[in-house]
C-alpha positions in Angstrom: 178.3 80.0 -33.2 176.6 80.9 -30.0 178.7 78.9 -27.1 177.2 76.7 -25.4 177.3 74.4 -22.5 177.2 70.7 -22.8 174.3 69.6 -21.8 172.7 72.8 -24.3 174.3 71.9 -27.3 172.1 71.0 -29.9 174.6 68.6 -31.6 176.1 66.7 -28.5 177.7 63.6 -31.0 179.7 66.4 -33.3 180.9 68.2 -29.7 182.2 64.6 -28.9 183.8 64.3 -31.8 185.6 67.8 -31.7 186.9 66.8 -28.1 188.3 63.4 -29.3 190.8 64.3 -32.3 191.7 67.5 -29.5 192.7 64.8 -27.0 194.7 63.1 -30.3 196.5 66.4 -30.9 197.2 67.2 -27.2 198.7 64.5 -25.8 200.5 64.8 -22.3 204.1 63.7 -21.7 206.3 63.8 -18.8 210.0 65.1 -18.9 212.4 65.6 -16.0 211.3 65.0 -12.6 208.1 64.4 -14.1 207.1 68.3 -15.0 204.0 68.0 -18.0 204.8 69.0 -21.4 203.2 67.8 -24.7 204.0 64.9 -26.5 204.0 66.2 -29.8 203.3 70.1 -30.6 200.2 70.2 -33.4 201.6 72.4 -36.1 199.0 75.2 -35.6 200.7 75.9 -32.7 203.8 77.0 -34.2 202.3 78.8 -37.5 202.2 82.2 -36.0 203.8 84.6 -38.0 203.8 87.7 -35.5 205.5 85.2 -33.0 208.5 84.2 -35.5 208.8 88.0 -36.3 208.8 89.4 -33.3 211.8 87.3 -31.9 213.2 87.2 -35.1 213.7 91.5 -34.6 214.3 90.5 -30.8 217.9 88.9 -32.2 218.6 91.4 -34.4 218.7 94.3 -32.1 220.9 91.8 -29.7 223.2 91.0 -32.5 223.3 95.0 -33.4 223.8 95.9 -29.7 226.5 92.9 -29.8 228.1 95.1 -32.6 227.7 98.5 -31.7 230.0 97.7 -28.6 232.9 97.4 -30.7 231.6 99.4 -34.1 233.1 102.9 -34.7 229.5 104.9 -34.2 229.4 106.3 -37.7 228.8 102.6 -38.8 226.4 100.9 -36.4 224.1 102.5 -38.6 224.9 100.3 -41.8 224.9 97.3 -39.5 222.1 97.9 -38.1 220.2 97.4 -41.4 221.9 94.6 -42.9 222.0 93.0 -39.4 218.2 93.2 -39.6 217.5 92.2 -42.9 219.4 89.0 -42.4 217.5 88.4 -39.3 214.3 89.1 -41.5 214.8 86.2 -43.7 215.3 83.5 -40.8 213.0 80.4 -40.9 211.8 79.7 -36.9 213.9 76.2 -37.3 217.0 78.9 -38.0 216.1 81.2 -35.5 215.7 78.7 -32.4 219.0 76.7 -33.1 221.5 80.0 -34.5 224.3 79.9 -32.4 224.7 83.3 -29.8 227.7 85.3 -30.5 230.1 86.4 -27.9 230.5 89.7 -27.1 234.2 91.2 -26.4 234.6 92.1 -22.9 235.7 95.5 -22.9 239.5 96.4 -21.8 238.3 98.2 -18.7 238.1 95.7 -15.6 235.4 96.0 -12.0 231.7 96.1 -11.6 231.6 99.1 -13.7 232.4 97.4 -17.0 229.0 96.1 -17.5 227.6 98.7 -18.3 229.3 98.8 -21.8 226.9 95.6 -22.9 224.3 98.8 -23.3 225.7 100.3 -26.1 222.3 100.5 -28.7 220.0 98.6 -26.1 218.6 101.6 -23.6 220.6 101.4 -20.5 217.8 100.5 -17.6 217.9 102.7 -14.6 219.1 100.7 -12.3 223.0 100.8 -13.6 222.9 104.0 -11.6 221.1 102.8 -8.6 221.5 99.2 -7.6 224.7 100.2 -5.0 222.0 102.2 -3.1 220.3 100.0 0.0 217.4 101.7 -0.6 216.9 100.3 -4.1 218.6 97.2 -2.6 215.3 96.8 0.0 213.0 98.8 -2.9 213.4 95.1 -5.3 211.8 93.0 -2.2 208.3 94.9 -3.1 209.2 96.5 -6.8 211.8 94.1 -8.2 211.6 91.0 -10.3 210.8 88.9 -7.8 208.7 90.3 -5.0 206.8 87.6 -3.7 209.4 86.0 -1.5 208.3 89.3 1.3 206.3 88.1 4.1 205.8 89.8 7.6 207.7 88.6 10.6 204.9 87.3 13.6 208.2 85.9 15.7 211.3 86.0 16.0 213.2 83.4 13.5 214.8 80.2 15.6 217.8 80.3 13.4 218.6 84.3 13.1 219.8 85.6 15.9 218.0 89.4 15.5 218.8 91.6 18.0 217.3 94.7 19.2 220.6 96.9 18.5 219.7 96.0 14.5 216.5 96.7 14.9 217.6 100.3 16.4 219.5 100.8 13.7 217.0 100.5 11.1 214.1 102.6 12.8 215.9 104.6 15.8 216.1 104.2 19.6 213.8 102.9 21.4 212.4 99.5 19.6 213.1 96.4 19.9 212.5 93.0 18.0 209.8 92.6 19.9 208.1 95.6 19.6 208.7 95.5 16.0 207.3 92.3 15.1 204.2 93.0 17.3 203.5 96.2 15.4 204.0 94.9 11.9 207.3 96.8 11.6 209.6 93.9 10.2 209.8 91.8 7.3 211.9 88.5 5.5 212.9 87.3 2.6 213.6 83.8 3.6 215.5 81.3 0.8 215.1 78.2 3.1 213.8 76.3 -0.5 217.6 76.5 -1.4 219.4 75.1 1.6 221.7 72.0 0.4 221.4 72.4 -3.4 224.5 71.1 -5.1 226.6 73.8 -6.9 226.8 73.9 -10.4 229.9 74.4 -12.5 229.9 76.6 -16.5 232.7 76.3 -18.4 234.9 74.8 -15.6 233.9 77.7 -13.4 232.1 76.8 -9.9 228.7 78.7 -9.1 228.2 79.3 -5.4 224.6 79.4 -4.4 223.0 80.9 -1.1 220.2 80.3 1.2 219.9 83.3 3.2 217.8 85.4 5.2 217.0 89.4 4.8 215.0 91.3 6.8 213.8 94.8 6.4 212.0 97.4 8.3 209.3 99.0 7.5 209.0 103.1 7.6 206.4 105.4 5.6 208.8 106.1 3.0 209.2 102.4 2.1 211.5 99.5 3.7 214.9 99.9 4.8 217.5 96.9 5.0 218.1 95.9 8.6 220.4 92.7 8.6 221.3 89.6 6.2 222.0 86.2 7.3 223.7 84.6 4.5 223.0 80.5 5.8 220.2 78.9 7.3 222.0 78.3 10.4 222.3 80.9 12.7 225.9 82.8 11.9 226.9 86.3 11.7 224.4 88.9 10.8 225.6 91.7 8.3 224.0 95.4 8.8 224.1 98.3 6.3 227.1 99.3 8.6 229.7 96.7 7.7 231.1 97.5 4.4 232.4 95.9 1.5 231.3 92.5 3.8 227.6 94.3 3.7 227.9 94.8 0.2 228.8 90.7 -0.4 225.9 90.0 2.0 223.4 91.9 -0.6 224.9 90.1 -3.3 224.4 86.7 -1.6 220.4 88.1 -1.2 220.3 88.8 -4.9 221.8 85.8 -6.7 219.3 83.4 -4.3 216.6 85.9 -5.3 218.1 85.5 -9.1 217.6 81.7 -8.7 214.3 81.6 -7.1 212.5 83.8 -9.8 214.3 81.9 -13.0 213.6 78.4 -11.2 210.3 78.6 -9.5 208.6 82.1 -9.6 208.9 82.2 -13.6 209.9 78.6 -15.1 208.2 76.2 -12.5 204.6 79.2 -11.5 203.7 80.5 -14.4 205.4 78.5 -17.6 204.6 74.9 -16.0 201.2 75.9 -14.5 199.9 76.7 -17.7 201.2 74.2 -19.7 199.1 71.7 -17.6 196.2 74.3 -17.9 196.5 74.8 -21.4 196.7 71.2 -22.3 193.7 70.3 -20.2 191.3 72.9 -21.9 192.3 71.3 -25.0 191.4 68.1 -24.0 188.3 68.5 -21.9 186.6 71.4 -23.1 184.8 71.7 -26.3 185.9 74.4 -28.9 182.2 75.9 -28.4 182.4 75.5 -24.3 181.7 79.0 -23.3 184.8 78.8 -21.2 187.4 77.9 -23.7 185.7 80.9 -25.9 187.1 83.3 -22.8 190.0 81.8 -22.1 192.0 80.2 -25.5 193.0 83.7 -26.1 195.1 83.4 -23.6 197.3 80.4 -24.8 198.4 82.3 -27.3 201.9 81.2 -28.6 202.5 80.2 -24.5 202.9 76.0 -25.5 205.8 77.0 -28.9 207.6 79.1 -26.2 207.7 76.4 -23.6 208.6 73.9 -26.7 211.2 75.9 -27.3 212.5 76.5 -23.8 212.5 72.4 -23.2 215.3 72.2 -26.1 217.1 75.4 -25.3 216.6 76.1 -22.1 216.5 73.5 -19.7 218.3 70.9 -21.4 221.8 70.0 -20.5 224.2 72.5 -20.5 221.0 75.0 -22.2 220.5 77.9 -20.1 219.2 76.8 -16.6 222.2 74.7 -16.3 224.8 77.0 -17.5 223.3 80.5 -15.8 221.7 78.7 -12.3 223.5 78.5 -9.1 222.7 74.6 -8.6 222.8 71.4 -10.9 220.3 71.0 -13.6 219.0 68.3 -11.4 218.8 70.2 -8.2 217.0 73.0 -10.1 214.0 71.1 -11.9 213.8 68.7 -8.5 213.1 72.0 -7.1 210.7 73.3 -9.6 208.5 69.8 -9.2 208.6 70.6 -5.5 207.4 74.2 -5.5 204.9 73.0 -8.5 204.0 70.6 -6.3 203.1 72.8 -2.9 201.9 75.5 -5.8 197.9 76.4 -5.0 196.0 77.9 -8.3 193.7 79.6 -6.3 195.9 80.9 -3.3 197.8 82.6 -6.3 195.6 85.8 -6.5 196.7 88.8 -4.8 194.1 89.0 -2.3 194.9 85.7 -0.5 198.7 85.7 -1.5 198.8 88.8 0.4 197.1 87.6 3.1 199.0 84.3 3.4 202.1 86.2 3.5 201.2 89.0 5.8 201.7 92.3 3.7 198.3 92.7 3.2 198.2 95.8 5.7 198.7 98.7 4.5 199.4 100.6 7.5 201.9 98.3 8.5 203.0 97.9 4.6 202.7 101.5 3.4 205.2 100.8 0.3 204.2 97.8 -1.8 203.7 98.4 -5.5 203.3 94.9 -6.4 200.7 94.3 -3.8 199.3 98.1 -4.6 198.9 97.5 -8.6 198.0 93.5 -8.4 195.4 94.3 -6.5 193.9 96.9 -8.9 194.3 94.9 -11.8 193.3 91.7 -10.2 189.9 93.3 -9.1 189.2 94.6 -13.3 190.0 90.7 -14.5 187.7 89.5 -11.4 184.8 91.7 -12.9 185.1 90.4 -16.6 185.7 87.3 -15.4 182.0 87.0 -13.3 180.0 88.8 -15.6 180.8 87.1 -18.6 180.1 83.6 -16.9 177.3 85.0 -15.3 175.8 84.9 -19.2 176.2 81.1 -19.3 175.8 79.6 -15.2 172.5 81.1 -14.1 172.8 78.8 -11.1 175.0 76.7 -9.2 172.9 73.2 -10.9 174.2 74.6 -13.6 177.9 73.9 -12.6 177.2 70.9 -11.7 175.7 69.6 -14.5 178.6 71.0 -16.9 180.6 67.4 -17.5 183.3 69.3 -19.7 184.2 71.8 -16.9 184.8 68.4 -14.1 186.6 66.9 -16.8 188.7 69.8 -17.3 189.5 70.9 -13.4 189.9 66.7 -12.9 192.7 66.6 -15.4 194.2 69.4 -14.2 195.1 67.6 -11.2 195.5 64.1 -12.3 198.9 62.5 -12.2 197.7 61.9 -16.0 197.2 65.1 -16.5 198.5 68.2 -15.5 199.3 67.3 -11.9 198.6 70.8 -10.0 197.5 70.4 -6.6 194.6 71.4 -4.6 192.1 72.5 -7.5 189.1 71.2 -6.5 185.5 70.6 -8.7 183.8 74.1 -8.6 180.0 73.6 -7.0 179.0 77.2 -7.6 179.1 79.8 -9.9 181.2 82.1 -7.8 183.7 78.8 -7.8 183.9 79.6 -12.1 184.8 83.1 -11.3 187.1 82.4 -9.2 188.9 79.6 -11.2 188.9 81.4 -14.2 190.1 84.8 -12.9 192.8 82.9 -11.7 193.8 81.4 -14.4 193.9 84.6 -16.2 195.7 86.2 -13.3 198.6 83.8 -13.7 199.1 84.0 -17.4 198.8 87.8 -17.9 199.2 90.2 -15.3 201.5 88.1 -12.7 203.6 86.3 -15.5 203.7 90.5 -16.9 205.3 91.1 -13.7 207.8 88.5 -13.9 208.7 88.3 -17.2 208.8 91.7 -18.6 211.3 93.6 -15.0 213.7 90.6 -15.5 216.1 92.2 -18.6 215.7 96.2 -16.6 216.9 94.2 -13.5 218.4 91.1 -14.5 220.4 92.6 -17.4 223.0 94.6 -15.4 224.9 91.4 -13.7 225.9 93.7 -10.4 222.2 94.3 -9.7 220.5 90.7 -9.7 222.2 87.5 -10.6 221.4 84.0 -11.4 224.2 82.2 -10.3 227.2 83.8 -7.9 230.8 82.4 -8.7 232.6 83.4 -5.4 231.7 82.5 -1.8 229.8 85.1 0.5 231.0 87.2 3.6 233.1 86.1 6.1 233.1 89.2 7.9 236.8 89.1 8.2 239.9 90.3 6.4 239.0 88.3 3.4 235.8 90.5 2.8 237.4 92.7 0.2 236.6 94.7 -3.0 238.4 91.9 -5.0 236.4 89.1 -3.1 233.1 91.2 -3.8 233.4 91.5 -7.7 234.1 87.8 -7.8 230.7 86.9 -6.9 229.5 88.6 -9.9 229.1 86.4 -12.8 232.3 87.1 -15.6 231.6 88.4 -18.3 230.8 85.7 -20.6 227.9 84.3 -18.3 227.1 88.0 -17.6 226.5 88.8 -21.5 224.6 84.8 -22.0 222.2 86.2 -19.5 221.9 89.7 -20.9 220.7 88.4 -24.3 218.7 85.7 -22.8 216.1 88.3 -20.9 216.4 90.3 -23.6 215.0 87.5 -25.7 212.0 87.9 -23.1 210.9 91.2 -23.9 209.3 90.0 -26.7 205.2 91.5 -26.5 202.5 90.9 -29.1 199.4 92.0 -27.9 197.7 93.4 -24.4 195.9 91.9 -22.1 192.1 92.8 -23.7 193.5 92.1 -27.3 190.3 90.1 -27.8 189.8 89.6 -31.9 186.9 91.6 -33.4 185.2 88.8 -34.2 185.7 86.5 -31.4 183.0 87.0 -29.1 179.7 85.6 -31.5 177.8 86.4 -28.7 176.5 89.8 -29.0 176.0 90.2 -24.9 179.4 89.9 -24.5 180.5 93.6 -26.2 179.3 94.9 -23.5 181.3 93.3 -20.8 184.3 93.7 -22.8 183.3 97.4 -23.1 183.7 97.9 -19.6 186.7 95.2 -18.8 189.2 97.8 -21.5 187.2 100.8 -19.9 188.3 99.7 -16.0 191.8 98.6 -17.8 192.4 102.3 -19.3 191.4 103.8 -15.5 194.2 101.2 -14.4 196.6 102.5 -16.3 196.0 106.0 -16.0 196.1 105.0 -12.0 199.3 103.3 -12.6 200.8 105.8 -14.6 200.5 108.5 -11.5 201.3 106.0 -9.2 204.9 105.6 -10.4 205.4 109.8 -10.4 205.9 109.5 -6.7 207.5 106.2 -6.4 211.0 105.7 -6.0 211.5 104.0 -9.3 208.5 103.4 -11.5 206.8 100.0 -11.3 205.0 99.7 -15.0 205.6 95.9 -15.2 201.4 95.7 -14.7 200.4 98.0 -16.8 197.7 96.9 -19.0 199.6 98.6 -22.1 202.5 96.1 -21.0 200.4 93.1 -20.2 200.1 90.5 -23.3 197.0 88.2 -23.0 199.4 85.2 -22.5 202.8 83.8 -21.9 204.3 84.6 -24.8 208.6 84.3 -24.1 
């Protein structure tokens, strides 16, 4: 069937009819601190075969790699199958509530001894680079979470930044000043976890941070100048200082570790479209032109949020047991971020914009603001021609009851309570709702999602939760006091198999069925979106040949059409 806009549809009573046993089967519900889930998941929701399968082989290469690390090699072959085939057979009830395995820490002891949980799981790149500061400042524009950057227009009331680091960072002859006013320096700032309680796992304390890291900007990329570890104004530590340096950086990446599991990634992308998905469920007919583009995209993204309600962010689950603060502290945060969260600011043009890297001559080295951009611009361009076949005007917006009803509900306290998403009066207000939408659930959550185990996976590199305090700059700043912050091994190994849980990818990004475009004008349009999408990722591809690691995380190859882990 043709789609068709309410007020065209030739059976309005049936449509009506359709949208009432939808708002039946999709019924909101609120859970901690309020955050939107649904009230009962409709079984066709959780009936997807490739879904169960691919998480099903997702455990089985954990559970091998588990193995292997203590398997003579001439075996982990034999395991390997029967390993699998057991895994095969799992019903999704099984699979969602097996119990994880330890894994023997091995008899070797320091920082080094991580890298034996690779032992049939590819070792990422970074267990041979994350000691180098380069690398270090590389992850605030290439790593998991590279949206906290944003370009310094003053100096900071509570860091006390002084020319002499600024010298040290990009030669004689600057000063903060000069830097700031020629676009030179950059922060990370983790004010959003100032005065969050500290957790505890297994009767260990977690430490959490809220510091500040600013960086410098040169052609060949950014280069680390000084790290604050507090809000207040304290000691700064420089590239110069050490092992106390080195406890500085880790302070940087376990508060970067919390802010991409809690906000970025849970709170961003997994909440935002749950209250999305729900209301297109509710408010827009099955044969609403709209819901034709964008159901695709909900695919398997309300099971996996299901799922991480009962494993995840329940008590002791994983948010409690891997995060720096209390499970209370961490969704209170979530609902506030949600809360301040802006659909539409979330593309990469005004993102980039709002947080100052969006010049590239100041900026010369930012490959997620490089490749989002690029990507961003092919979904924009599917996006507004394929509405373009159903709004010929902006009356025609107007009059579409479904699409009010939808954006209304996305807001409501009723509904899915995001902020600031106003009725679209035009049709270039469609495009841009809509590209935004798809933004969030493939390319951005891509980003996220997919660099977490390469990055995440390796405890000394990024952590979620730090278990010893930061610098002091003093004689207790020592190699000992250093590998204490890193989680032990038993969190270390929970958190490896949780992101490698994540990697799970069914599809790409234009993985639109065959069949499900009926309207023939659409082929077309498509044609052209996986054309500009194959130019991407050729683009892309070169890109990361000169880079200094690659960046592939937006890739359409590596994009899936939705949240799908």
């Amino acid at each position: 069937m043709i789609p068709t806009l309410p007020g065209s549809d030739p059976d309005p009573e049936r449509r009506s009819r359709q949208l009432a046993r939808q708002r039946d089967r999709y019924v909101f519900r609120y859970q901690e601190q309020g955050l939107a889930g649904v009230e009962a998941l409709p079984l066709s929701e959780k009936d997807d075969l490739a879904y169960w399968a691919a998480i099903a082989k997702a455990m089985a290469e954990l559970e091998v790699n588990r193995l292997a690390m203590t398997t003579p090699a001439q075996k982990v072959e034999a395991v390997a199958r029967d390993v699998l085939g057991t895994f095969a057979k799992l019903l999704p009830d099984e699979l969602t509530s097996r119990r994880r395995e330890r894994a023997s820490a091995p008899e070797s002891s320091g920082i080094e001894a991580y890298a034996a949980m690779f032992a049939t799981i590819e070792t990422p790149p970074i267990v041979d680079l994350w000691q180098r500061d380069d690398i270090f400042a590389w992850q605030a524009v290439a790593g998991t979470n590279p949206v906290m950057l944003r370009r310094m227009t003053g100096r900071l009331e509570n860091l006390r930044l002084t020319d002499a680091h600024v010298n040290r960072a990009l030669g004689t002859g600057w000063s903060v000043d000069r830097a700031v006013g020629e676009g030179r320096l950059y922060a990370t700032d983790y004010a959003m976890l100032d005065g969050l309680p500290d957790g505890e796992v297994d009767g260990l304390r977690k430490f959490g941070f809220a510091p500040i890291a600013v960086y410098a900007s040169v052609p060949t990329g950014l280069v680390p100048v000084a790290i604050q570890t507090t809000q207040r104004p304290g000691r700064l530590f420089g590239p110069d200082d050490g092992v106390s340096w080195q406890m500085a950086r880790t302070c940087v990446s376990a508060a970067d570790g919390n802010v991409q599991g809690i906000v970025t990634h849970f709170a961003l992308c997994h909440q935002v479209m749950e209250g999305v998905i729900l209301s297109a469920h509710r408010q827009l007919s099955e044969h609403h032109p709209l819901f034709v583009l964008i159901s695709p995209h909900f695919r398997d993204t309300l099971i996996t949020n299901d799922i991480a309600w009962s494993s995840l962010i329940n008590p002791n689950g994983h948010m409690d047991r891997l995060q720096s603060p209390t499970l209370e502290a961490s969704l209170t945060l979530a609902r506030q971020e949600l809360e301040a969260f802006r659909l539409l600011d979330g593309v990469p043009a005004i993102d980039g914009a709002a947080r100052g890297i969006d010049d590239v001559d100041a900026l010369p080295v930012c490959p997620s603001r490089d490749d989002a951009l690029l990507i961003y611009a092919a979904i924009e361009a599917w996006v507004d021609g394929y509405v373009r076949l159903y709004y010929h005007r902006d009356a025609d917006v107007v009059a579409d009851t479904e699409l009010r009803a939808f954006v209304d509900e996305m807001g409501s306290d009723d509904g899915g309570r995001l902020r600031g998403i106003d009725r679209p009066t035009t049709v270039e207000d469609v495009t841009r709702l809509v590209a935004a939408i798809l933004w969030r659930c493939t390319a951005f959550h891509a980003s996220i999602n997919y660099s977490s185990f390469p990055l995440f996976s390796y405890a000394p590199n990024v952590q979620t939760a730090s278990f010893g305090p930061g610098p002091t700059g003093g004689p207790e700043d020592t190699r000992a006091a250093r590998e204490a912050m890193i989680p032990p091994w038993d969190q270390a190994w929970e958190a490896f198999s949780l992101f490698w849980d994540i990697t799970v990818r069914l599809d790409r990004m234009d993985g639109y069925g065959d069949e499900h475009f009926a309207d023939e004008r659409v082929t077309p349009l498509l044609e052209q979106y996986r054309a500009s999408l194959a130019d991407a990722e050729r683009t892309l591809e070169a890109r990361d040949t000169t880079r200094l690691m690659a960046y592939p995380w937006m890739r359409p190859s590596r994009v899936p059409m939705s949240i799908q882990v």
